[in-house]
C-alpha positions in Angstrom: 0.4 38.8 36.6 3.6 36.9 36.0 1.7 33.5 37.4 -1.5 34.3 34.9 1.1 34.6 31.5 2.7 31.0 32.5 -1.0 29.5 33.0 -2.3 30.7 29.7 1.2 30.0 27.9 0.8 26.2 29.5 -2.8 26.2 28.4 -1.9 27.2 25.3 0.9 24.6 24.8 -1.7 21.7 25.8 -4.1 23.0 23.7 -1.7 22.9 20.6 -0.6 19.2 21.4 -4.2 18.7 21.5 -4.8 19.6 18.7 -2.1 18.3 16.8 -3.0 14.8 18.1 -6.5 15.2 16.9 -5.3 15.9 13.4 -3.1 12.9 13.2 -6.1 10.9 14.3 -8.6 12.3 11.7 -5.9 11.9 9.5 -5.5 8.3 10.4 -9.3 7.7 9.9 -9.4 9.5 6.5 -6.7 6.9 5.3 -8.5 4.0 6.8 -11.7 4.9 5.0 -9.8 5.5 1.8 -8.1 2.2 2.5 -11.4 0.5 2.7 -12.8 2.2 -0.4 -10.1 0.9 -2.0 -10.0 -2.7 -1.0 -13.9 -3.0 -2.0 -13.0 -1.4 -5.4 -10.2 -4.5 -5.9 -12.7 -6.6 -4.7 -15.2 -5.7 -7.5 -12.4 -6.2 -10.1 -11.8 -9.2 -9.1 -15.3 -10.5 -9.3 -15.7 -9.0 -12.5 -12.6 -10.7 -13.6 -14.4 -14.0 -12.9 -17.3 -13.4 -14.7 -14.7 -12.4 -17.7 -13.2 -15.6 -17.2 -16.4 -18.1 -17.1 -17.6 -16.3 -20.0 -13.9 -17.3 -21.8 -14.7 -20.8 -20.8 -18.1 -20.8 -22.1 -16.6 -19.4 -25.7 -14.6 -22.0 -25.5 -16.8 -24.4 -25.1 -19.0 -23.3 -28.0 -15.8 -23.1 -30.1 -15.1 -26.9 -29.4 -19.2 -27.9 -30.3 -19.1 -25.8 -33.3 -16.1 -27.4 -34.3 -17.0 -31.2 -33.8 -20.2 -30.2 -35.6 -17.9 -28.7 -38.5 -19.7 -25.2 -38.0 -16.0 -23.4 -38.2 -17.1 -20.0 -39.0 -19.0 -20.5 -35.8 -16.0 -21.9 -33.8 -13.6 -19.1 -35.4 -16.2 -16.0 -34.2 -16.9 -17.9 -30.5 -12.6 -18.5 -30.3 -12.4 -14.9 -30.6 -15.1 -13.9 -28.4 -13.3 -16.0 -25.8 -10.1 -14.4 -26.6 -11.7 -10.7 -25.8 -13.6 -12.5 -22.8 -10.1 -13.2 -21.5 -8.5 -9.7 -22.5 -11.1 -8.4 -20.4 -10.6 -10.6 -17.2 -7.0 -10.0 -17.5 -7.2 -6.2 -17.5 -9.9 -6.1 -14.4 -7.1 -8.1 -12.2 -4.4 -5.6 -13.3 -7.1 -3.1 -12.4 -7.3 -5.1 -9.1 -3.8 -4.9 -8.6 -3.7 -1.8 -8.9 -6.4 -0.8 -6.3 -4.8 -3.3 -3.5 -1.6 -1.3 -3.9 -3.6 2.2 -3.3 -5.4 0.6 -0.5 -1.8 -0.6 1.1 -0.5 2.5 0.3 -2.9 4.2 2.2 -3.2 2.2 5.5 0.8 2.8 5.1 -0.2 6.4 5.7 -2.9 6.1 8.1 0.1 3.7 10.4 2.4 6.8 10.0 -0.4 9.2 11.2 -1.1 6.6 14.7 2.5 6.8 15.1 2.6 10.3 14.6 -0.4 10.9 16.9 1.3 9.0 19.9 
């Protein structure tokens, strides 16, 4: 009897560490994905940003026409749809920024959670 209650106690036991190594590890790939998901989302700012800034330099570049053609209300409305263009490009890289900092903070996480695990 005394034999049987240490074998199931020891199975027990393993079956706990088990477990708690499994967590850790879904843990770990939870943070990855959300890592990834992040990183794609920074990505996507940062494309849009680009397409913000081309638009700014084709403003621009209608500004400086309209102004050599001395068509200034023309320049003055194109100079501020570049201005907005580049407000625009400026906030998608902060919004990039910000989702390369989530995406390090979580594969910061999912490295504690490996560590953890092992």
């Amino acid at each position: 009897m005394k034999q049987f209650i240490l074998a199931s106690l020891l199975v027990l036991l393993t079956a706990t560490a088990v477990a708690q190594d499994d967590y850790y590890r879904r843990q770990a790939e939870k943070y990855g994905r959300e890592a990834e998901y992040y990183q794609r989302k920074a990505d996507s700012y940062r494309r849009d940003a680009t397409y913000y800034m081309n638009q700014a330099d084709s403003y621009e570049r209608d500004a400086s026409y309209s102004i050599r053609r001395g068509e200034y209300d023309k320049a003055a409305n194109a100079q501020r749809n570049a201005a907005n263009a580049a407000d625009k490009a400026y906030t998608q890289l902060r919004y990039a920024k910000e989702a390369s900092d989530k995406a390090q903070m979580y594969l910061n996480w999912a490295a504690d959670a490996m560590r953890k695990q092992k």
